[in-house]
Each structure stands twice: as C-alpha cells, then as structure tokens.
C-alpha positions in Angstrom: 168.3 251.1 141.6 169.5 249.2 144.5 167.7 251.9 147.0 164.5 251.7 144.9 164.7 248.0 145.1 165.1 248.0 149.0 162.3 250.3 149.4 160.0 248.4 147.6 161.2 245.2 149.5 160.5 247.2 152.6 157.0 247.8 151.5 156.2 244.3 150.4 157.2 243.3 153.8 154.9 245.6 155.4 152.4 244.9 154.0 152.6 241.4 154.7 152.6 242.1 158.3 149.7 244.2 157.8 147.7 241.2 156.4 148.3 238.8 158.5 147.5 240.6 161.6 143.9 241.4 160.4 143.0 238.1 160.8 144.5 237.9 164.3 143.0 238.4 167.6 144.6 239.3 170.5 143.8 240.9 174.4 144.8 244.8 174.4 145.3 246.6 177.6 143.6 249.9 177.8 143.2 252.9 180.1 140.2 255.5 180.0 141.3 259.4 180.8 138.5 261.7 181.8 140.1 265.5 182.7 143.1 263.5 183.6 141.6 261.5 186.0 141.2 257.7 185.4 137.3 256.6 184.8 135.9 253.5 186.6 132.9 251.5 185.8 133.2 252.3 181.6 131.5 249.6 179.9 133.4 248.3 176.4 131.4 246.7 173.5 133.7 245.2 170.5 131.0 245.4 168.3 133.0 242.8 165.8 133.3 239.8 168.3 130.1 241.2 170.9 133.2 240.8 173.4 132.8 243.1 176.8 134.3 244.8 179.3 134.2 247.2 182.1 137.5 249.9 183.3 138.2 249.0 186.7 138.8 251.6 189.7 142.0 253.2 188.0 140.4 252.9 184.6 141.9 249.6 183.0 140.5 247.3 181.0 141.3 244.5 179.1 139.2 243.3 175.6 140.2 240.7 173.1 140.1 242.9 169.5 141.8 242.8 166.0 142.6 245.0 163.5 139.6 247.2 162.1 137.2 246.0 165.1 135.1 249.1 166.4 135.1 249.4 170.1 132.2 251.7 172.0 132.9 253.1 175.2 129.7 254.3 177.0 129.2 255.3 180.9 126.5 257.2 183.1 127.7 260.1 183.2 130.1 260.2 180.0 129.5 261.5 176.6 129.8 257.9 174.5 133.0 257.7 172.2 133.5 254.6 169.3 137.8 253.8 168.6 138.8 251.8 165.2 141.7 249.4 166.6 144.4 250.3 163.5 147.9 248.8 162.7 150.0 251.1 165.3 147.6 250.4 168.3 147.2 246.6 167.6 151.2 246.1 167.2 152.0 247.8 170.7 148.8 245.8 172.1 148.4 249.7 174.7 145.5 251.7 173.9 144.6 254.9 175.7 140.8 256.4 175.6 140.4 260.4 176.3 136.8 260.5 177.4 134.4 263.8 178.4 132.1 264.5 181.1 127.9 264.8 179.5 126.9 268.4 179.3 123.6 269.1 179.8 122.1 272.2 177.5 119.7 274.4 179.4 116.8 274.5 176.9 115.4 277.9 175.8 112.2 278.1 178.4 109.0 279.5 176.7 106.2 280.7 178.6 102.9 280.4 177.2 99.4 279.8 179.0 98.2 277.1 177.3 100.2 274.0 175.2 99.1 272.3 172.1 99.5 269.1 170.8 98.5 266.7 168.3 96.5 264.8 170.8 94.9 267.9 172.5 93.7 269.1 168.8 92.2 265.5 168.0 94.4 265.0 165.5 95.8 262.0 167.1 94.3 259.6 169.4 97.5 259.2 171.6 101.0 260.3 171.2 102.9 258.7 168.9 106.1 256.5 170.3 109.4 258.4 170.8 112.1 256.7 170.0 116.3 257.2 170.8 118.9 257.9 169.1 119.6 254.2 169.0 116.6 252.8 168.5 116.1 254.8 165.2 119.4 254.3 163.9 117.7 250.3 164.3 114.6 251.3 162.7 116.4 252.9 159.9 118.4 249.5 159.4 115.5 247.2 159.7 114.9 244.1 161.6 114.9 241.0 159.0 112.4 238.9 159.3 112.0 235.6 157.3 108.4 236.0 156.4 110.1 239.1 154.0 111.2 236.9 151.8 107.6 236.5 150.5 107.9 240.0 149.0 110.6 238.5 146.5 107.1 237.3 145.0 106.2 240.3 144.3 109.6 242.0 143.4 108.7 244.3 146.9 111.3 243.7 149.4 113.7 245.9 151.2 117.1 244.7 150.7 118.5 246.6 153.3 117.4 244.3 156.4 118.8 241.4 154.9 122.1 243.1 154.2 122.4 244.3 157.4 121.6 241.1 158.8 124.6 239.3 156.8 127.0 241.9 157.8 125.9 241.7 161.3 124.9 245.2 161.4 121.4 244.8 163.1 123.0 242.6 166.2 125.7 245.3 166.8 122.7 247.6 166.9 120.3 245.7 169.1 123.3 245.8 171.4 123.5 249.4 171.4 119.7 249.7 172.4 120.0 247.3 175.1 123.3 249.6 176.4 121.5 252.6 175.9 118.4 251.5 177.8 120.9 250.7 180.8 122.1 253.8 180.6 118.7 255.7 180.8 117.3 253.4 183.2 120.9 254.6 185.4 120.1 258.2 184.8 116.7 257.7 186.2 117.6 256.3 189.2 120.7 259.2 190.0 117.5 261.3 189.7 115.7 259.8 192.2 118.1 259.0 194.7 121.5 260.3 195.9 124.3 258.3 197.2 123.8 259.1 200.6 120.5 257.2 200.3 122.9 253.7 198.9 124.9 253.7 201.7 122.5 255.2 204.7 119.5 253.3 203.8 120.3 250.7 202.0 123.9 250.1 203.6 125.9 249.5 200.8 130.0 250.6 200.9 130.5 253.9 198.9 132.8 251.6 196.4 129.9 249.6 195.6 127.1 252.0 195.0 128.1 252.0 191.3 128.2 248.4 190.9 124.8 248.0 192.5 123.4 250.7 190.0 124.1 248.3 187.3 123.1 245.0 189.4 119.8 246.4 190.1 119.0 247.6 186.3 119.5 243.9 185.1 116.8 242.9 186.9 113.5 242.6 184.4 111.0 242.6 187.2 112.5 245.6 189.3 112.8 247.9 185.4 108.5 247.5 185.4 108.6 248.6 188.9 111.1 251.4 187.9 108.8 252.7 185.0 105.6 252.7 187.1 107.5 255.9 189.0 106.3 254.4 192.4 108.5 255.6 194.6 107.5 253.5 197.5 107.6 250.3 195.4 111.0 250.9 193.6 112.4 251.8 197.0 110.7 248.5 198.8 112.3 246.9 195.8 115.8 248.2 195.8 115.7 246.8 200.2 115.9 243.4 198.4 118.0 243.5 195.8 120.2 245.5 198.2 120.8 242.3 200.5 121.0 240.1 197.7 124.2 242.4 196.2 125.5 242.8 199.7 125.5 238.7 200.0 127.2 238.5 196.4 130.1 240.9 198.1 130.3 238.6 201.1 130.7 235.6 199.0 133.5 236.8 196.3 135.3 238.6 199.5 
C-alpha cells in the first residue's frame, strides 16, 4: 500500500509540473543537422506566438516556444519539416532538428506533336489560376470576412472561416504563403544566376550571397520586376539593391 501510495504521489506531482509549464514560455536553443553537417540560413516560424528566427553559420538558433507550440523549419534548398515542442524537449530547453536536402523527381517525358488544353479546345477562355500547396491548404480553410455574417440571415454560412479565424488557424496559414512565396521567388533567382555572378558582378563576399538572396526578395518593387522575366531589368535591379546591402554590411561591421 505504501508503494501504491508513493506512486500515485509521484504521478500527481508530475503532472503538476506538466501543467504548469504549458502555460510557460521560455527561449530554446536549437541546432539544425543536414547529412551531418550544420545548415545556415533555416528560417523558424512558431506558428503559436508568429515568433521567428533564422540558424546561423553553424546552424543555431534561438526561438521563444512553450509546450505544444508547432515550429516550421523551411530553407531554399531543404525539404520543409514542422516539430511539436513536448514535455522532454521544453524541460532540457536543447532541441536538435535532422533536416534533408529537396530531391527533385525527373518527370516521365512524353513526346507527342501537338498538346491540348482547355484553352486551345475553347473550352476555357484563359487558364485557370494554379495555386500551391499552401495557398490551397488557405483556400480550403477560408478567409473570414465580416460581410459573412450576413448569411446567418439566411441560415447559409460557412462555419469553417470563422473557426479558423478564432483559433488562429488562417494567420498561421497566411504566414505560410508569404514563406513559401520567398521560397519560390529564391528558387527562381538560383535559376537564373549562379554565385559566381553575386560576387563577380555584383561584388558581394561569398558569406553574404545568401543573405542578399533574401534582402533582395523583400523588396515589393524588385518581385514585379522578377516576374516580368526581364533579364536585363532584374539584373539592372539587383546593381542597386546590391550597393544598398553592401552599405548595410559596412554599417553593422
């Protein structure tokens, strides 16, 4: 009996613990693996408190969490990956992240002599919008709007955008759109230009040329030029923004 009665004491006590920390908030130290190898330039979302952060040159970070908060790891050219902070990795306030390189499939190539589409057939005046993974995850959710509430009028509106409203579930996702947009707007300019042309042409240090990747897709105006696929403009562009970021370095050095 008097085993039975410490055990359950034991419990209890635990479980106290356990409740009180979920509540609590507190900075974790993390490190991000790829193939052994630490991985710079990760960006970190807590998508409970919208805190961020980004993995340094050896692949530290540091982001204020608690217990049950969601953190998603995404990076150029790494597959994205989404951690649950639980009781064990809270108390010992170390976290460590195994990340993997992006694959890309090579797509089955079919050779015909002429393609059809909705559009060509006159089916469709234009293409209809594509959207990305995130984006439809969004869709899916709904965007709540408060002219929606006039359809309680009619006994016709979706619950689900409010709900996810109150929860906070469609700003967490509007946050993942604006992350993966960064991330395809980066993919498109690796495509266009190597490395060599960052430091040759536009003279920036080797260390840098992944900071400036992400400087230059924060710009508004210089994503328009971007998307036009003028090559001649978005390099004209990139000239400037390039001294601007080399002027920032100068400063914080």
């Amino acid at each position: 009996m008097k085993i039975n009665r410490l055990i359950i004491g034991f419990v209890s006590f635990m479980s106290q613990i356990s409740f009180g920390q979920n509540g609590i908030e507190k900075m974790l130290q993390g490190k991000i693996i790829v193939d052994s190898i630490a991985a710079s330039g990760v960006n970190i979302l807590n998508t409970a408190n919208d805190k961020t952060a980004v993995s340094n040159k050896v692949g530290d970070f540091f982001i204020s969490a608690k217990i049950n908060d969601v953190l998603v790891f995404t990076s150029l050219n790494l597959e994205s990956h989404r951690l649950q902070i639980n009781l064990t990795t809270f108390s010992s306030g170390v976290l460590f992240v195994k990340m993997s390189p992006k694959t890309t499939p090579l797509k089955e190539v079919v050779v015909s002599k002429k393609e059809f589409s909705a559009v060509s057939l006159g089916i469709m005046s234009k293409a209809p919008k594509s959207f990305s993974p995130a984006e439809r995850q969004l869709q899916t959710a709904g965007d709540f709007k408060p002219i929606m509430l006039l359809g309680l009028l009619g006994g016709s509106m979706e619950l689900d955008p409010l709900i996810n409203k109150i929860n906070g579930r469609t700003k967490r996702l509007k946050k993942l759109v604006v992350l993966e947009k960064k991330e395809i707007n980066l993919n498109k300019i690796s495509e266009l230009y190597t490395d060599d042309f960052f430091t040759t042409r536009l003279g920036i240090s080797s260390e840098y040329v992944g900071g400036f990747k992400y400087y230059i897709v924060e710009n508004d105006a210089f994503l328009k030029v971007l998307s036009s696929k003028n090559e001649e403009e978005i390099t004209f562009f990139m000239i400037t923004l390039a001294q601007e970021y080399k002027a920032l370095i100068v400063l914080e050095k």
